[in-house]
C-alpha positions as CSV (number, residue, x, y, z in Angstrom):
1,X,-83.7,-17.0,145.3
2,X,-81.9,-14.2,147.5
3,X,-79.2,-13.2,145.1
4,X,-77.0,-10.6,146.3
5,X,-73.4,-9.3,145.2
6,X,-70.0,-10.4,147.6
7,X,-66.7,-9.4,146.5
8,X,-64.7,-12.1,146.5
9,X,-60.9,-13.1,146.2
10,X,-58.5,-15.0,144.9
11,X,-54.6,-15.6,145.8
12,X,-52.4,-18.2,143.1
13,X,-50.0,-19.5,145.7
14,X,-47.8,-21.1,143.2
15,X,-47.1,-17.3,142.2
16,X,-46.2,-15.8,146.0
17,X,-42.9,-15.0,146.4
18,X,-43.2,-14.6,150.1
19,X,-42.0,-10.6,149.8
20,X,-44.3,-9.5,151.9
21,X,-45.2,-6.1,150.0
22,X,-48.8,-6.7,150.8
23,X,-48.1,-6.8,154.7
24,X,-46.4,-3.7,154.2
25,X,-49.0,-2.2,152.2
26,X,-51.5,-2.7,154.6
27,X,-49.5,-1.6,157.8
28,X,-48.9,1.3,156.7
29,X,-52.3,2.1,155.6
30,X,-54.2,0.9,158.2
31,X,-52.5,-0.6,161.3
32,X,-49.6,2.1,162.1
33,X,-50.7,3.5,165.2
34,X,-50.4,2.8,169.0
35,X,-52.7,0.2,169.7
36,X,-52.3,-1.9,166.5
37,X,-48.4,-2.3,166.5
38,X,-49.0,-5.9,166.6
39,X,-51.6,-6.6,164.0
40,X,-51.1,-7.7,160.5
41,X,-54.8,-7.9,158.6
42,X,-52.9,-9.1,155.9
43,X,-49.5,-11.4,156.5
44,X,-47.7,-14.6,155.0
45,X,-47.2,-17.3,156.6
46,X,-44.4,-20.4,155.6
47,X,-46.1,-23.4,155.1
48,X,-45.6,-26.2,156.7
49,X,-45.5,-23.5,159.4
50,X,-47.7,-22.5,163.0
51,X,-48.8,-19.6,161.8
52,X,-49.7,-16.0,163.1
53,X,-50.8,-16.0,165.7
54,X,-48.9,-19.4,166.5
55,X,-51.1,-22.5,166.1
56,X,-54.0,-20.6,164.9
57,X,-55.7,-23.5,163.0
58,X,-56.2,-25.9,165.9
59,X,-59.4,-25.0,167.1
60,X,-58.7,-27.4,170.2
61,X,-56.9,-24.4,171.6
62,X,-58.6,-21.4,170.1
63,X,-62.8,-22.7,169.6
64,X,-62.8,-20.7,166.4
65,X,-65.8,-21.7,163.9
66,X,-69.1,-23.3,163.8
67,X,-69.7,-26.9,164.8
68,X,-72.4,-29.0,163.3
69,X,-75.0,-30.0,166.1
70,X,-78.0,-32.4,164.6
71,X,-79.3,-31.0,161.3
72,X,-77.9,-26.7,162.5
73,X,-74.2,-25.2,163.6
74,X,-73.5,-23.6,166.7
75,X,-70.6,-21.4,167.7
76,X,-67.8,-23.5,169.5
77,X,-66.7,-20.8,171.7
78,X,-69.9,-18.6,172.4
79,X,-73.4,-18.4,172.2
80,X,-76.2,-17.4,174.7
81,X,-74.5,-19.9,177.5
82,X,-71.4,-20.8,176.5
83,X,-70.6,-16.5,175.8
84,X,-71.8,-15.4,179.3
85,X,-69.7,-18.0,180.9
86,X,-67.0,-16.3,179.2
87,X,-68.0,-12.9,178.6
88,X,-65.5,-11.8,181.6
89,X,-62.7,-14.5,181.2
90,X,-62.4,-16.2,178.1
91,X,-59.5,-18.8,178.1
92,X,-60.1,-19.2,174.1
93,X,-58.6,-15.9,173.6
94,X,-54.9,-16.0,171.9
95,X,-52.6,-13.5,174.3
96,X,-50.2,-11.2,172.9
97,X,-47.8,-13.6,173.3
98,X,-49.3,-15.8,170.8
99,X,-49.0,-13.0,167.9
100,X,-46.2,-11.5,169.3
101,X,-44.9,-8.4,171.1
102,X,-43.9,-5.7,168.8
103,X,-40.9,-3.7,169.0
104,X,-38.6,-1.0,167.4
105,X,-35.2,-0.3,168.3
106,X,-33.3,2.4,170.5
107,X,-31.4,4.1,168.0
108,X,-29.8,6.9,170.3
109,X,-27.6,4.1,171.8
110,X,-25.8,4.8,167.8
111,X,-26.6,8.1,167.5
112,X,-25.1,9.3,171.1
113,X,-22.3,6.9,172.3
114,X,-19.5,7.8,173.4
115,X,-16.1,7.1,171.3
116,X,-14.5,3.8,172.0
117,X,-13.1,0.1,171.1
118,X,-16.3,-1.4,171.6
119,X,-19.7,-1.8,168.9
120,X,-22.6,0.1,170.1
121,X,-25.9,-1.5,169.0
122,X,-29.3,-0.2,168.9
123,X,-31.4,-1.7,171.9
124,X,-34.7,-3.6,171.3
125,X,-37.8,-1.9,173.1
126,X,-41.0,-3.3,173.8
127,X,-44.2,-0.7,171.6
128,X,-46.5,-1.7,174.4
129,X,-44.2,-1.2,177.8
130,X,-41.3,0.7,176.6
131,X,-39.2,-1.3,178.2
132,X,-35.9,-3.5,177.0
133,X,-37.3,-6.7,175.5
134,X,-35.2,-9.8,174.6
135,X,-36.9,-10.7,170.9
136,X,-38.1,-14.1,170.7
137,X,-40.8,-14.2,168.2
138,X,-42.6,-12.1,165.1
139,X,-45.5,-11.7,163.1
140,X,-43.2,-14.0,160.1
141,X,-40.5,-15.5,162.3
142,X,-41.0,-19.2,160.8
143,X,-40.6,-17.2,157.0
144,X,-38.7,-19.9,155.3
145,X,-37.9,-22.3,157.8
146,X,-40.2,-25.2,155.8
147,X,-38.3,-28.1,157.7
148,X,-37.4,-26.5,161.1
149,X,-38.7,-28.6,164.2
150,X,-40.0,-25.5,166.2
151,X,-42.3,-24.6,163.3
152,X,-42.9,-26.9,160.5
153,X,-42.9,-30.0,162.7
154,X,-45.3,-28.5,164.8
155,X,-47.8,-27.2,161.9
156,X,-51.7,-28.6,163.0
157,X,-52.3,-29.7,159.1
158,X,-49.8,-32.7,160.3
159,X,-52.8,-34.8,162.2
160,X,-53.9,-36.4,159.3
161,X,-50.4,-37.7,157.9
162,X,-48.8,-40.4,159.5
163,X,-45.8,-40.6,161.6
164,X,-43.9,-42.1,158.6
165,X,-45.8,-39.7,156.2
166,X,-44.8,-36.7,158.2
167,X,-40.8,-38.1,158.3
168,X,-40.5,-38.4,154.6
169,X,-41.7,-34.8,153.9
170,X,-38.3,-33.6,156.1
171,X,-36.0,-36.1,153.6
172,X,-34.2,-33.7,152.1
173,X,-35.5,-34.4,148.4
174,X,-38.8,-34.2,149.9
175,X,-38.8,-31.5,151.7
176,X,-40.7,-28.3,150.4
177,X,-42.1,-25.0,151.4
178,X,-44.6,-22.1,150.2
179,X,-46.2,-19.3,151.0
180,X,-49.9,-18.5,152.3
181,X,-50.7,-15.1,152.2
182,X,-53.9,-14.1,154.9
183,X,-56.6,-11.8,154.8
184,X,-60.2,-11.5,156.5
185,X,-62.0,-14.0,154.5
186,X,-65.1,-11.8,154.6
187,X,-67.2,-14.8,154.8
188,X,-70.7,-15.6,153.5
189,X,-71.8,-16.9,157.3
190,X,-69.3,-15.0,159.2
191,X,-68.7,-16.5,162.7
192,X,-67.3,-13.4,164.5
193,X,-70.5,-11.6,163.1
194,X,-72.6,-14.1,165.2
195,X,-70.2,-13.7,168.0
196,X,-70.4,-10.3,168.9
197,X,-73.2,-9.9,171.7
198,X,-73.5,-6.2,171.1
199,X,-73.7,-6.2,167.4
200,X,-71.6,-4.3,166.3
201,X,-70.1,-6.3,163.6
202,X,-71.7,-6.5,160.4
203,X,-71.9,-7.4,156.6
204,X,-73.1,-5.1,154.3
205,X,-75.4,-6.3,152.3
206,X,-74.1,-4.0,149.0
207,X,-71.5,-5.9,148.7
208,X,-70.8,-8.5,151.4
209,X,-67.9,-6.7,153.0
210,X,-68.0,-7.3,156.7
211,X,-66.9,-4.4,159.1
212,X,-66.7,-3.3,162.7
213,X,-69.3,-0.4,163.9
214,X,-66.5,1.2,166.3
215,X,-69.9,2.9,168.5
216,X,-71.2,-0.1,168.8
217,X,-68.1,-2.1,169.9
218,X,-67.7,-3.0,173.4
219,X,-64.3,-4.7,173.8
220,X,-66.3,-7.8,174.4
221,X,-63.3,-9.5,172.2
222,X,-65.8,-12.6,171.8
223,X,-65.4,-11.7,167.7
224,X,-61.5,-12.6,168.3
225,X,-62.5,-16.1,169.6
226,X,-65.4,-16.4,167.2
227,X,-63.4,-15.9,164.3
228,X,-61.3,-19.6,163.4
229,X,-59.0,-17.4,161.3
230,X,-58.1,-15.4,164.0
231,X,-58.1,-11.6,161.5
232,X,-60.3,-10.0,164.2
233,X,-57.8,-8.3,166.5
234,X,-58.0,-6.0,170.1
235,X,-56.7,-2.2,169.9
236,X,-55.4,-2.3,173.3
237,X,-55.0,1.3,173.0
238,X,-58.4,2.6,171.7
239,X,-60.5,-0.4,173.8
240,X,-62.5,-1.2,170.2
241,X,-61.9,-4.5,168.1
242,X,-60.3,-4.5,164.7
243,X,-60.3,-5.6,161.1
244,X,-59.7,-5.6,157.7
245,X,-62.0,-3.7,155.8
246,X,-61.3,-4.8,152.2
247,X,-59.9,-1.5,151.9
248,X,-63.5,-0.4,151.1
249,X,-63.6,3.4,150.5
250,X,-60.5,2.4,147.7
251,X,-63.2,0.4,146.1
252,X,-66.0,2.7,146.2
253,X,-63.8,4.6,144.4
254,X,-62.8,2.4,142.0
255,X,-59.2,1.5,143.2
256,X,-58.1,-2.1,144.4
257,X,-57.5,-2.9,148.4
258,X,-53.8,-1.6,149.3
259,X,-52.2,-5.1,149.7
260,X,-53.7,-6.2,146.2
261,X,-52.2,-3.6,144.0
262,X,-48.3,-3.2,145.6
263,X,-48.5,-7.4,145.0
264,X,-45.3,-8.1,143.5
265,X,-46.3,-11.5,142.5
266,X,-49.7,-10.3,140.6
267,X,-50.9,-13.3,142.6
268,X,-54.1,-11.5,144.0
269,X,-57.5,-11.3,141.9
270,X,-60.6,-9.6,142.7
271,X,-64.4,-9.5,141.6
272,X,-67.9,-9.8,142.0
273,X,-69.6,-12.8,142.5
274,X,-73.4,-13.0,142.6
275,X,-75.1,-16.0,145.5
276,X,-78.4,-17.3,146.6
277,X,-78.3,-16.2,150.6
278,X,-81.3,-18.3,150.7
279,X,-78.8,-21.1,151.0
280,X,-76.3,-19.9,153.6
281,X,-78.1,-22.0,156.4
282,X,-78.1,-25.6,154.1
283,X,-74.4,-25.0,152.8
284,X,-73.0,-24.2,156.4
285,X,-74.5,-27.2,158.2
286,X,-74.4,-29.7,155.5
287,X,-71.7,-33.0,156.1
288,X,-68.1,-32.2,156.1
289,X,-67.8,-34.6,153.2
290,X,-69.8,-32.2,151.2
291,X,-68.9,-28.7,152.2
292,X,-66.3,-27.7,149.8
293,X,-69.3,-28.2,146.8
294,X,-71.9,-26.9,148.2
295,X,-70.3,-23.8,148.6
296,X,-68.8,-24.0,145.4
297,X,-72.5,-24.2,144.6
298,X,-73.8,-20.8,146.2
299,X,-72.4,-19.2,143.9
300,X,-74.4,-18.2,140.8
301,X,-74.2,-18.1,136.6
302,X,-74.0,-15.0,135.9
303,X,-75.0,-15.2,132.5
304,X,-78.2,-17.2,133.4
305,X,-81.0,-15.1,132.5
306,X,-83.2,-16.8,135.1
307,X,-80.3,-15.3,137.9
308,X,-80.2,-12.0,136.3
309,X,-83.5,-11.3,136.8
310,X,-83.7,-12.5,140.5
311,X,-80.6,-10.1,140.7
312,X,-82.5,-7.3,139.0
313,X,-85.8,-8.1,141.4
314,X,-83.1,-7.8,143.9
315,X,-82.3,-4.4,143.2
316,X,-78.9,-5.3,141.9
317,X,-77.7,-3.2,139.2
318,X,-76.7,-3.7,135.6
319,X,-73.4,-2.3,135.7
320,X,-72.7,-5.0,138.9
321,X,-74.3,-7.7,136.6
322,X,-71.7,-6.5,134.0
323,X,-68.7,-7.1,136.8
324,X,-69.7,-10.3,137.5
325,X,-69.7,-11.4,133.9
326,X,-66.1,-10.0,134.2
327,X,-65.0,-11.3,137.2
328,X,-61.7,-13.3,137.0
329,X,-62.9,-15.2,140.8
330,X,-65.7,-16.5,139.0
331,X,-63.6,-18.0,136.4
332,X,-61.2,-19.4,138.7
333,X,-64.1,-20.8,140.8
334,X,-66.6,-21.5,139.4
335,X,-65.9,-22.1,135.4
336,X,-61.9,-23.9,135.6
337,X,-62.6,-25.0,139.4
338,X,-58.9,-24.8,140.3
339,X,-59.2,-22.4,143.6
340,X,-60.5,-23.7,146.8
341,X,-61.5,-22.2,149.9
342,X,-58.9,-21.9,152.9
343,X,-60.2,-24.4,156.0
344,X,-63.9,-25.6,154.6
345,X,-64.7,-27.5,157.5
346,X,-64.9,-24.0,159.9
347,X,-68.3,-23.5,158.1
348,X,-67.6,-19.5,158.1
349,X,-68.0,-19.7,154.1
350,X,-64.9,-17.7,153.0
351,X,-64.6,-15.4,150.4
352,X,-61.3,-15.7,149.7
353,X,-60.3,-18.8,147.2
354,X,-56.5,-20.3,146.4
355,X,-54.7,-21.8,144.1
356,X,-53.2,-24.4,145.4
357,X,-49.7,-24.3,144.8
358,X,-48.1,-26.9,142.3
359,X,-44.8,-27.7,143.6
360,X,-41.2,-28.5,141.5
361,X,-40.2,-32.1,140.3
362,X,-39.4,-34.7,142.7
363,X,-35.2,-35.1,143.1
364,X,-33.0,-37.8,145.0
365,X,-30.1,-37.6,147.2
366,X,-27.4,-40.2,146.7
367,X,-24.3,-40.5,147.7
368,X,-25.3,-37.8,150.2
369,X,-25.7,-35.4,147.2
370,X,-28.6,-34.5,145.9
371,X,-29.6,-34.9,142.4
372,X,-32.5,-32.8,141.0
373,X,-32.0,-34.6,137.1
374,X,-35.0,-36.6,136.6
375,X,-36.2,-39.1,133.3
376,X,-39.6,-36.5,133.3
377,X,-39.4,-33.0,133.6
378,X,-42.6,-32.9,136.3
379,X,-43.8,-36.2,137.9
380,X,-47.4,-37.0,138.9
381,X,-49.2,-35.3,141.0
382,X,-49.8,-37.9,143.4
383,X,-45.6,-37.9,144.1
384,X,-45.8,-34.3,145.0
385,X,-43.4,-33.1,147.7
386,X,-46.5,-31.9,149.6
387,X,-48.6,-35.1,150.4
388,X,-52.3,-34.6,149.3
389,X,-53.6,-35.2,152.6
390,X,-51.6,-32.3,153.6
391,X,-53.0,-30.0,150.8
392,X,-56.8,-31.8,151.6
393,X,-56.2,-30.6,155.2
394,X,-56.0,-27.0,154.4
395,X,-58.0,-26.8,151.1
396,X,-60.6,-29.3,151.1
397,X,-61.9,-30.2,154.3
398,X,-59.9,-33.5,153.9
399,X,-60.9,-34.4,149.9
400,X,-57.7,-35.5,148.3
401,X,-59.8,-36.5,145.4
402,X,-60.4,-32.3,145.3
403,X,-56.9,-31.2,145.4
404,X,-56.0,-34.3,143.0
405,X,-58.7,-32.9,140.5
406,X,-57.0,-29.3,140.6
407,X,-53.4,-30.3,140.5
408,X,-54.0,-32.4,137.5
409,X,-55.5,-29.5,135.5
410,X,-52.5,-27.0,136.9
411,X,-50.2,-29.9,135.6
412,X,-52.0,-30.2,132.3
413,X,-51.4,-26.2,131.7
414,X,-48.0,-26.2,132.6
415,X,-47.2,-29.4,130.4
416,X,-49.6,-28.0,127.1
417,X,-47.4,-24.3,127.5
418,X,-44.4,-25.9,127.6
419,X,-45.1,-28.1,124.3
420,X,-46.8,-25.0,123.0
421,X,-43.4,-22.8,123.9
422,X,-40.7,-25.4,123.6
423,X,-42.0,-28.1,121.8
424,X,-40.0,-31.3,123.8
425,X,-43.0,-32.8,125.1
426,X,-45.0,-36.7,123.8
427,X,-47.8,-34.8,121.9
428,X,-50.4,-37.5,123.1
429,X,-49.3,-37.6,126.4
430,X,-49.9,-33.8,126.7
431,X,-53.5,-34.6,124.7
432,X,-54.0,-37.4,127.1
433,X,-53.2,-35.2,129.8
434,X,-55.7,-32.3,129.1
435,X,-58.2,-35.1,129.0
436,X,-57.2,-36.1,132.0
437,X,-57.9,-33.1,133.9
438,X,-61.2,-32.4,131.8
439,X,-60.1,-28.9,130.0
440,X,-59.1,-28.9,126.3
441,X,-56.0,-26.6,124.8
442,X,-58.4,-23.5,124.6
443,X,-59.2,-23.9,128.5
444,X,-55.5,-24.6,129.3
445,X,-54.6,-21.1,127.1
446,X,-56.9,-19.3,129.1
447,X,-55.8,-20.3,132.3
448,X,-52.1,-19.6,131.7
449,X,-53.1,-16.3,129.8
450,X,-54.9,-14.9,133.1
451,X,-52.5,-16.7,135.3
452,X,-49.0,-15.5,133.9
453,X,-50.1,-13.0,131.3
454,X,-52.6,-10.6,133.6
455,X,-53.5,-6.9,132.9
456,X,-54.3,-4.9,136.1
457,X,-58.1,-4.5,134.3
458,X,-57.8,-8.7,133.7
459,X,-56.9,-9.1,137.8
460,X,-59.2,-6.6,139.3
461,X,-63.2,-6.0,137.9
462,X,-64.6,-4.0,140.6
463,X,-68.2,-3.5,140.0
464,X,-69.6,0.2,140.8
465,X,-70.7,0.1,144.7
466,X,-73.9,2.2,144.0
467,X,-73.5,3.6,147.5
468,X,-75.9,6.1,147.0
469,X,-78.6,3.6,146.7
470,X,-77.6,1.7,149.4
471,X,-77.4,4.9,151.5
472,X,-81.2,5.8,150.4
473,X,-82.6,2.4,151.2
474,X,-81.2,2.7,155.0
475,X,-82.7,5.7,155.5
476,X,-86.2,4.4,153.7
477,X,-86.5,2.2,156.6
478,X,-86.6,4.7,159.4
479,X,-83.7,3.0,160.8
480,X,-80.4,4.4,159.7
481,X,-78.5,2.7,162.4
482,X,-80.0,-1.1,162.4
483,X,-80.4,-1.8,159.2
484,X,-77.5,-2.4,156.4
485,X,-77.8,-2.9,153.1
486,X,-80.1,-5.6,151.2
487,X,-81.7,-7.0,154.3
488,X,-78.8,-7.5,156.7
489,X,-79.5,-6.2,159.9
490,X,-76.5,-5.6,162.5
491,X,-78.5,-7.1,165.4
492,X,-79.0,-10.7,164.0
């Protein structure tokens, strides 16, 4: 075993108010300068929704990902071939027109006009020409339009549902909406790593962040294209590429990422996680059908004494041991097995795990008027407003049988608090309920304790980096610049 430490994440979508604090957060932090007026490392997309940039999850357009060829993946949209036919034009890049073009507002047309009958109003300038722009599209301009037809009809999670399917969810009574939030996944087999022909991306191998050597970067943009979740992004100022960085010297310091701790929602949780790297190659290019365990399955116990000594061997320290023992991800993951990672099948192994969210009762509309009163106060999983398929096509690489396993225990916590707070519910159907979803009442306590009831310390267990070891190691190889961290190397 190759056991090594990634920090890891997970976002409760039933708890996302769609406020967008975190976007915020970030852009201020990190992305408020000429160059970057147009990127959001972290934003929230409406669901059904396109997206930012618009359609990014149809790799038919954008190449993004790995692709499984004979018993190995390869890059869709570069490699030693396919990259130099593009390495000059690549038509799988998304333009700024697919993000959109960002703008501020001339305020001296309020400020300075003259006295008279009519309203002056503050003009709308283009941050990249300077010039008058008519404003057509933003970074969140489908934010709550769940059943418009220029966005949630258009929404690529839609090719598995049938026409009819697909018309239901826009009934009224049917039709629903939440919130994704986005961040670089900071995956375990990164594709815009492997993309990169002059190696400047990495991930470091303290901790599994992956990050952007700006010396190294050559504007080759083939890490935009790479990447199928489109958070690598072009400074068209600068001429360097562009990430998120997990907030990274916040954590070395013992702080959480900026977009984590302004979360309104307390929907974001971080922590260690300790994995066998050993098995990055098997999980990546196993069957589709499979994925969503097998990465489930890199991850390790970290109370397994066998683990803790490969760790140890490993050079992993007991005080990151400690964090991972802690770490609210792994309980989420790994122990309840409620959060699932965001687009499987792109074989990137992503880091960051949801929630899925577990939407209100089911109403009717009669008489044209629509009736939310129902004979159970939450129906079956299976009726949700969201169709499983559509859930399966975002969370599971397909699996319904997946998303049905983690609704049912979401629906068996709500149901057990609620006879717990309230006391209205069939006793035996809430036993038969918990049995159901394979957790007893203790389980179902937990989960709504760290769910609802979260302490910043309960949310966010961020180990100690050690950087200082890390740092020494480098330079013990003679190669300060190639080498990072536990073994990864920048150039591979």
């Amino acid at each position: 075993m190759d056991i090594r430490l990634q920090i890891a994440m997970v976002f409760h979508l039933d708890k996302c108010i769609g406020c967008h604090t975190c976007s915020i957060a970030c852009k201020n932090v990190w992305t408020d300068r000429k160059g970057a007026e147009y990127m959001w490392w972290n934003n929230v997309e409406t669901k059904p929704g396109t997206g930012y940039p618009t359609k990014w999850e149809d790799q038919e357009i954008y190449q993004g990902g790995w692709v499984k060829k004979g018993d190995t993946i390869a890059l869709k949209s570069a490699g030693k071939i396919s990259g130099m036919k593009n390495i000059f034009h690549n038509n799988n890049l998304p333009v700024l027109d697919d993000y959109y073009e960002p703008w501020t507002y001339k305020y001296s047309n309020l400020l300075e006009a003259p006295e008279g009958d009519d309203q002056p109003v503050a003009q709308s300038v283009s941050l990249v020409t300077g010039k008058p722009i008519d404003v057509k599209a933003g970074p969140n301009w489908d934010d709550d339009l769940g059943g418009s037809m220029d966005y949630a009809r258009r929404d690529s999670n839609f090719k598995n549902l049938s026409e009819s399917e697909q018309k239901v969810m826009f009934q009224l009574e049917k039709m629903a909406m939440f919130y994704l939030p986005r961040m670089c996944n900071h995956c375990l087999n990164p594709a815009c790593v492997a993309a990169c022909p002059s190696g400047a991306l990495y991930k470091r191998g303290e901790d599994g962040i992956v990050l952007i050597n700006q010396n190294k970067c050559r504007a080759w943009r083939m890490c935009v294209s790479g990447c199928p979740y489109k958070k690598s992004y072009y400074n068209w100022s600068a001429g360097k590429s562009e990430k998120c960085i997990l907030c990274f010297p916040r954590l070395e310091t013992g702080q959480t990422p900026a977009c984590m701790h302004s979360c309104v929602g307390r929907i974001r949780y971080l922590g260690a996680m300790l994995y066998d790297a050993d098995k990055i190659k098997e999980v990546a290019s196993c069957d589709e059908s499979e994925i969503v365990n097998k990465q489930l399955g890199i991850y390790l116990d970290p109370f397994d004494k066998e683990v803790i000594a490969a760790a140890k061997k490993n050079g992993i320290a007991d005080s990151t041991i400690d964090a991972a023992q802690k770490s609210p991800v792994y309980r989420f993951i790994k122990e309840w097995k409620i959060a699932l990672p965001l687009h499987p099948e792109y074989r990137t192994l992503p880091n960051l795990f949801y929630v899925p969210p577990l939407l209100p009762t089911m109403g009717s509309v009669n008489d044209a008027i629509y009736d939310s009163t129902t004979e159970t106060l939450f129906g079956d999983v299976d009726d949700s407003r969201l169709p499983l398929k559509y859930l399966a096509s975002l969370f599971s690489a397909g699996d319904t049988a997946k998303i049905r396993e983690v609704l049912n225990k979401l629906m068996a916590v709500r149901m057990h608090r609620r006879d717990v707070t309230v006391g209205d519910e069939d006793k035996k159907q809430v036993a038969q309920l918990l049995e159901k979803a394979g957790i007893n009442a203790e389980t179902a306590d937990a989960i709504f304790r760290l769910t609802s009831l979260p302490k910043v310390e309960d949310r966010f267990v961020i180990p100690d980096m050690h950087r200082e070891e890390a740092i020494e190691m480098i330079e013990n190889t003679g190669d300060a610049k190639g080498s990072i961290g536990f073994g990864f190397n920048s150039k591979t």
